[in-house]
C-alpha positions in Angstrom: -47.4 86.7 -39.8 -49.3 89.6 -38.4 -47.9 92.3 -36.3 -50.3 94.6 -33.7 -49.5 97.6 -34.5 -51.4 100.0 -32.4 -52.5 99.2 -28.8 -56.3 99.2 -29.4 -56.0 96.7 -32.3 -55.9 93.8 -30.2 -57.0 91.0 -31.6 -58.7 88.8 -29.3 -62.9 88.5 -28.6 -64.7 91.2 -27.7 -65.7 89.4 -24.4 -61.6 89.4 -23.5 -60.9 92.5 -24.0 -61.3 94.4 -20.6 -59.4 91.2 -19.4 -55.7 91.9 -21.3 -55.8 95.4 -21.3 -52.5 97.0 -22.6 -49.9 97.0 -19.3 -48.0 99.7 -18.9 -44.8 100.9 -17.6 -44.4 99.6 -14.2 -47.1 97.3 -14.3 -45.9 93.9 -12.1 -46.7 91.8 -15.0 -44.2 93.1 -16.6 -41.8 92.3 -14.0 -40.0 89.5 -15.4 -40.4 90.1 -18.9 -37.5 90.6 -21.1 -36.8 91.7 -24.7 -34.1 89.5 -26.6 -32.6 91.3 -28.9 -33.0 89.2 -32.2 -36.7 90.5 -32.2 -35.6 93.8 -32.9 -32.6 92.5 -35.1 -31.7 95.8 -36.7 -32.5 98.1 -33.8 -28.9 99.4 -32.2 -28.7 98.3 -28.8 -29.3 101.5 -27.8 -32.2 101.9 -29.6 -33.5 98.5 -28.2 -32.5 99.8 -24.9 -34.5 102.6 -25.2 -36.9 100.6 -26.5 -37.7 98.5 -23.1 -37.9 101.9 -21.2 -40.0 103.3 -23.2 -42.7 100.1 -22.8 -41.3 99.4 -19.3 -39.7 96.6 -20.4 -37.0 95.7 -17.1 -34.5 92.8 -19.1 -32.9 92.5 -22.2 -31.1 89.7 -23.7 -28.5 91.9 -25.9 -26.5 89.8 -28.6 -23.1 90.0 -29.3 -22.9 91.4 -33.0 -24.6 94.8 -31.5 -22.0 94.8 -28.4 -19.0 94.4 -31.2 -20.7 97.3 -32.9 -21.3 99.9 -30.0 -18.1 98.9 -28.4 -18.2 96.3 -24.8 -17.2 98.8 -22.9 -19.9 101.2 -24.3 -22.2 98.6 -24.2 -21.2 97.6 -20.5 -22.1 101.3 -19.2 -25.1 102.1 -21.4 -26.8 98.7 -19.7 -25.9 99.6 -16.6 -27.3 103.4 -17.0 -29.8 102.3 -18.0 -31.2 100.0 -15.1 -32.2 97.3 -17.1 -31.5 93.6 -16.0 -29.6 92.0 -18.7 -30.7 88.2 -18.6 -28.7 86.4 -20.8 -25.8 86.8 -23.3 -26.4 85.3 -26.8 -24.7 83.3 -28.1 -21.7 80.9 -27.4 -21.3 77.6 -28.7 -20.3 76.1 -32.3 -17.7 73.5 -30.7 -17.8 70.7 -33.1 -15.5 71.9 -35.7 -12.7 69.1 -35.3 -10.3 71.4 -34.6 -11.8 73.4 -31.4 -9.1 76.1 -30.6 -10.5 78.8 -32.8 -14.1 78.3 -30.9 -12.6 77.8 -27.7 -10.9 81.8 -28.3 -13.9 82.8 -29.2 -16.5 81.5 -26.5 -13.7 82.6 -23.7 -14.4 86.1 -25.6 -17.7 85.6 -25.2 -18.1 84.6 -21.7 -15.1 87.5 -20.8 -18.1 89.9 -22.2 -20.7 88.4 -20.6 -19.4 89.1 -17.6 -18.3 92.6 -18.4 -22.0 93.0 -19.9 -23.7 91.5 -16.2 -25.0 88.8 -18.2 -25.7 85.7 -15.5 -25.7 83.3 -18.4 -24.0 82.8 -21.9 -26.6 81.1 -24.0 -24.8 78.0 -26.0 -26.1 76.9 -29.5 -23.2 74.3 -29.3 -22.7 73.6 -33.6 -23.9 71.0 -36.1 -21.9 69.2 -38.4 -18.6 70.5 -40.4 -19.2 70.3 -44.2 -19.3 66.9 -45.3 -19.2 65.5 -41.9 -21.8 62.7 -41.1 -20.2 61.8 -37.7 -22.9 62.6 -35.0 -21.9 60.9 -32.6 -17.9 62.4 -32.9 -19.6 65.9 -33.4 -21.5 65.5 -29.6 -18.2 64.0 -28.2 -16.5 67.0 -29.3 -19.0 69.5 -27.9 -18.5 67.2 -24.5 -14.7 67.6 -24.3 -15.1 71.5 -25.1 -17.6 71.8 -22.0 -14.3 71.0 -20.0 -12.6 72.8 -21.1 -14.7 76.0 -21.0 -16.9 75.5 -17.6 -14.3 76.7 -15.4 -13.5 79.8 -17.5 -16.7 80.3 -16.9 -17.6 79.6 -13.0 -14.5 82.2 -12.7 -15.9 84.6 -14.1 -19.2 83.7 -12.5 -21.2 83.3 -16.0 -23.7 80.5 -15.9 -23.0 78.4 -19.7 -26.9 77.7 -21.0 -26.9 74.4 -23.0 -30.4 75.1 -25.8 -31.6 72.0 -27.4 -32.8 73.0 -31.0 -34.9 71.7 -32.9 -33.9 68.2 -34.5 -34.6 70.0 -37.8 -31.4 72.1 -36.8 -29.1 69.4 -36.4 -26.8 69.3 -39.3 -25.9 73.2 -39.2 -26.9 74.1 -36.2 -27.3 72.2 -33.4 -26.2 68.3 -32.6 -27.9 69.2 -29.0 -31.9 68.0 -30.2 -33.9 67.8 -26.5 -34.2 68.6 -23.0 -33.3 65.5 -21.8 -30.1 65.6 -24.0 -29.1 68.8 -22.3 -29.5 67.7 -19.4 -27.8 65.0 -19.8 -24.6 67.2 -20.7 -25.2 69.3 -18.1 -25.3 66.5 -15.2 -21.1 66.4 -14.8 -21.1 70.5 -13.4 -22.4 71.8 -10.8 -25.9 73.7 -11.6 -24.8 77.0 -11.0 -22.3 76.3 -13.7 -24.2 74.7 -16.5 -27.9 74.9 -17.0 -30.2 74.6 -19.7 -32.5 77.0 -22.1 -36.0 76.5 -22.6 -37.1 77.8 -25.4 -40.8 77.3 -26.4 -40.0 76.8 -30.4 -37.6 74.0 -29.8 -38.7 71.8 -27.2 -42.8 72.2 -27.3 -43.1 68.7 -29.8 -41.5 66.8 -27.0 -43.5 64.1 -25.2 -41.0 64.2 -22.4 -40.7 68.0 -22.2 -42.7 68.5 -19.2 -41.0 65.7 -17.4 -38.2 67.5 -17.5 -38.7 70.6 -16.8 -40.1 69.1 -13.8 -36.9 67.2 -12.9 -34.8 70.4 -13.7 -36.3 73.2 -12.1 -35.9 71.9 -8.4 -32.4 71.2 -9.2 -31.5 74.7 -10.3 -30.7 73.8 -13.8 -33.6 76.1 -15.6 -31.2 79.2 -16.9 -33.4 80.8 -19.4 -36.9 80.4 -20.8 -37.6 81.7 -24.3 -40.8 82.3 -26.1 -41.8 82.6 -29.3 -44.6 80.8 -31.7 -44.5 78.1 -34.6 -45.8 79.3 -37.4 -47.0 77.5 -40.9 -46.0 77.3 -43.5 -42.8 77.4 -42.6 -40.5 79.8 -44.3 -37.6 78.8 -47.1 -35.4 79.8 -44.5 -36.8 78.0 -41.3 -34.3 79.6 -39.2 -36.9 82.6 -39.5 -40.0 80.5 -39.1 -40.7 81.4 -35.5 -43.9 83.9 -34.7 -45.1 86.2 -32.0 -46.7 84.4 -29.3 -50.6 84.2 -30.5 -49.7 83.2 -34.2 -49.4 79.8 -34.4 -49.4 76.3 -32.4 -47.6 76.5 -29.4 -49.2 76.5 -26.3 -46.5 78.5 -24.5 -49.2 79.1 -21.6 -48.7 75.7 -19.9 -45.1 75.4 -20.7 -44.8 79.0 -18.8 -46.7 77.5 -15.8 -44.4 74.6 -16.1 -41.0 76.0 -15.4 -43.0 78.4 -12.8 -44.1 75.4 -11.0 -40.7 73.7 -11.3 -39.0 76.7 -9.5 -37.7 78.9 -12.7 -38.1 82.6 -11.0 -36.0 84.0 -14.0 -37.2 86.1 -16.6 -39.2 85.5 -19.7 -37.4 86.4 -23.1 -39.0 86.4 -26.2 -36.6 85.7 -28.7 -38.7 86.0 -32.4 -36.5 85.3 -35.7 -38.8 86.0 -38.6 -38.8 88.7 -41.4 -41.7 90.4 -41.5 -41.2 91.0 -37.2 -37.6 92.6 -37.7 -38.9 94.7 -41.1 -42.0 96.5 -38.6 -41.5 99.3 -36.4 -39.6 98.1 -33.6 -41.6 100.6 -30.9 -44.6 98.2 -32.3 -43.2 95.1 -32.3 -42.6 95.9 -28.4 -46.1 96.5 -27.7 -47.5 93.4 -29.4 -44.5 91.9 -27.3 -45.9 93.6 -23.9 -49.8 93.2 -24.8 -49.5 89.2 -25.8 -47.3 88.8 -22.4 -50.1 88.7 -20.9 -52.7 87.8 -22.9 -50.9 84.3 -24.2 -48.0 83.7 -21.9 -49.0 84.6 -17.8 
């Protein structure tokens, strides 16, 4: 895993070059590209705040652990100072313990901060399976009768819940929700300004029938965020920290990009990157491979 660090170390041919030149503050390419926070994990929000302004970065996807720690209602006004778009909230979800009233609590927390925050949609990472639990099939009923339950908390509060399909390598701890099409499928029962679904380019790119439905979601308004990122080999110990910049490994995010475009997505672009060597660099440089590889490997 290699990060850019300095804006004329770009690594593409020599031919490119004058073609992905470094964008800068302002530039309309940047327009709907937003930081998540997990790629600058141990950056404040402030700091990643500042961050974005300082590479015209216009979104951020702030996470709740650095809200709790600056305070919501610090958090609330330093966002809005700021002019930054927040686009989503992360994360709600982990509903399949068999006994749901403690995460019920704490995803009506979530979404009561969300909208507090200005976030248009909580992202949900819905739980795998309790310790020693081989029950799939109870776990995704579970996760059903807690969408319920917690929709119309959130349409009140006008929060959009985003449904992310992991990985199927993520489905015992982390998520019994494995595809698009599953999503989807959970989604269908509210209306689409209630429940949509998360794209993210690490978890769904294997899928044959990805691009089938993006196509079948976007018209329908169901598209609530679209996350990028890169798969990298080998995979890491933990692979919760396998993902790369976009550039460093197999995904071709490119045409997954001009698929939710064509489908109607006109929401933002957040690169969401979980990997150790990106959160131990300089987070000002992390930013501008960020900005730089926008363009170059995403529009």
């Amino acid at each position: 895993m290699t990060i850019v660090p300095k804006a004329t170390d770009v690594d593409v041919p020599s031919g490119l070059r004058a073609a992905v030149p470094t964008p800068a503050p302002g530039d309309p390419v940047l327009s709907r590209l937003s930081l998540n926070q997990a790629t600058t994990k141990y950056w404040s929000l402030r700091q990643a705040v500042d961050g974005c302004l300082r590479a015209g970065v216009p979104a951020i996807g702030p996470w709740r652990e650095q809200v709790a720690e600056a305070g919501l209602a610090a958090s609330a006004r330093l966002l809005r100072d700021s002019g930054l778009r927040v686009s989503t909230y992360c994360r709600g979800g982990f509903l399949t313990d068999p006994d749901p009233a403690v995460a019920l609590d704490d995803n009506r927390r979530a979404l009561d901060e969300a909208a507090e925050l200005g976030a248009p949609v909580l992202v949900m990472v819905v739980g795998g399976l309790p310790e020693g639990d081989r029950d799939l099939v109870g776990a995704r009923e579970r996760v059903a009768e807690a969408l319920q339950v917690l929709v119309p908390y959130a349409a009140e509060r006008g929060v959009q819940l985003g449904l992310e399909p992991l990985h199927p390598m993520f489905c015992a701890d982390r998520a019994v929700l494995s595809t698009l099409g599953q999503a989807l499928e959970w989604a269908e029962p509210f209306p689409a300004e209630q429940v949509g679904v998360v794209v993210d380019s690490y978890h769904v790119w294997w899928d044959p029938a990805v691009y089938e439905h993006i196509a079948w979601a976007g018209p329908r308004g169901r598209i609530a965020s679209f996350q990028v990122c890169d798969w990298i080999l080998p995979l890491p110990t933990d692979a919760l920290l396998g993902r790369g910049m976009v550039g460093d490994g197999h995904i071709d995010v490119r045409s997954l990009y001009r698929a939710v475009r064509a489908a109607g997505y006109e929401g933002d672009v957040e690169w969401e990157v979980f990997n150790a060597d990106v959160w131990a660099a300089d987070g000002d440089d992390v930013i501008a491979t960020m900005v730089r590889r926008h363009v170059q490997y995403v529009l």
